[in-house]
C-alpha positions as a printed Julia matrix, in Angstrom:
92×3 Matrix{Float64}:
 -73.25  146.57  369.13
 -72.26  142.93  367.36
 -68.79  144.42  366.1
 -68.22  145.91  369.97
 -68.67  142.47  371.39
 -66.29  140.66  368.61
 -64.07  143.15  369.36
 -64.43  143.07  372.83
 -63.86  138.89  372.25
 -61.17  139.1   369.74
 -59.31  141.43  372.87
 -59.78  138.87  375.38
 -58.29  136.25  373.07
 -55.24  138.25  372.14
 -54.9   138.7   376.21
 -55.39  135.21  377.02
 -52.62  134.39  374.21
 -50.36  137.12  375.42
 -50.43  135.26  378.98
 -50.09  132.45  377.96
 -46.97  133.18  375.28
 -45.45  135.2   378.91
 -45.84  131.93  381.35
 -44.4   129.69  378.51
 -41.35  132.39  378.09
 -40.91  131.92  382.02
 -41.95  128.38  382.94
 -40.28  126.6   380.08
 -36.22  127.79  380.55
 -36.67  126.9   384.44
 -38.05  123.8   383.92
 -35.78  122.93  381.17
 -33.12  123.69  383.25
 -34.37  121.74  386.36
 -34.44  118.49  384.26
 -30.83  119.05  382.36
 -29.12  119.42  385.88
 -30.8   116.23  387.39
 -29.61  114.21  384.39
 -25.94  116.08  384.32
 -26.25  115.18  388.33
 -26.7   111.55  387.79
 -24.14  111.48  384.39
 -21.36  113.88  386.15
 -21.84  113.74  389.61
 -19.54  116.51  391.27
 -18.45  118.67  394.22
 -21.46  121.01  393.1
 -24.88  120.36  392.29
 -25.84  120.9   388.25
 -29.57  120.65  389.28
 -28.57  123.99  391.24
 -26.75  125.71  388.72
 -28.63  124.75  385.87
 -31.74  126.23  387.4
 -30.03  129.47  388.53
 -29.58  129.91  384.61
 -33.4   128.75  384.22
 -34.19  131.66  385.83
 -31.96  134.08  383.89
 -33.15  133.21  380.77
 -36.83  133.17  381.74
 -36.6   137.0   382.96
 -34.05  137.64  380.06
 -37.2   136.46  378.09
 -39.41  138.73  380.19
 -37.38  141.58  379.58
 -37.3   141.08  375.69
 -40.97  140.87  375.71
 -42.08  143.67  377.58
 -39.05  145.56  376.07
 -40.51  144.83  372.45
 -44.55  145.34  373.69
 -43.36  149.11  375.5
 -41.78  149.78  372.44
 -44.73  148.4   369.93
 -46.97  151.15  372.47
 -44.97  154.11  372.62
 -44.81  153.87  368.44
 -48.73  153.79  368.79
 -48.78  156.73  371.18
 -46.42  158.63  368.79
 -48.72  157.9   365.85
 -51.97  159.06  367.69
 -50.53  162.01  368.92
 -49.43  162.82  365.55
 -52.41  162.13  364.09
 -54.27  164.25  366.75
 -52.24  167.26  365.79
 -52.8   166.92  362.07
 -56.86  166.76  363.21
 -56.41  170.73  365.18
């Protein structure tokens, strides 16, 4: 029962990291890019707005981030699924 609830903890901890690891990948690119086109605003001020474009490429590299992520983790499952099922035919 002691090992189910470490288990159980150590789980919760590798979620809680996961999240955190995903909002990081998402938050950090916009943001990022938010600040770099206020200062290119105020440096190179020009017919178009930096702050604007800078964050529209924020955003693509937070979901390209996304995408790599969940890519590698759907990947990292179906190898697991292939192994137990493999393993479960080897058992019968």
């Amino acid at each position: 029962m002691k090992n189910y609830h470490r288990n159980k903890d150590e789980n919760i901890w590798k979620h809680f990291g996961q999240i955190w690891d995903i909002s990081w990948m998402t938050v950090a690119p916009i943001i990022l890019g938010l600040f770099l086109g206020q200062y290119l605003d105020r440096k190179y001020p020009k017919g178009f707005s930096w702050t604007l474009s800078m964050l529209i490429l924020g955003i693509f590299f937070a979901f390209y981030n996304l995408y790599q992520f969940f890519d590698k983790e759907i990947k990292k499952y179906e190898k697991k699924d292939k192994k137990n099922e493999h393993d479960n035919q080897n058992h019968h």
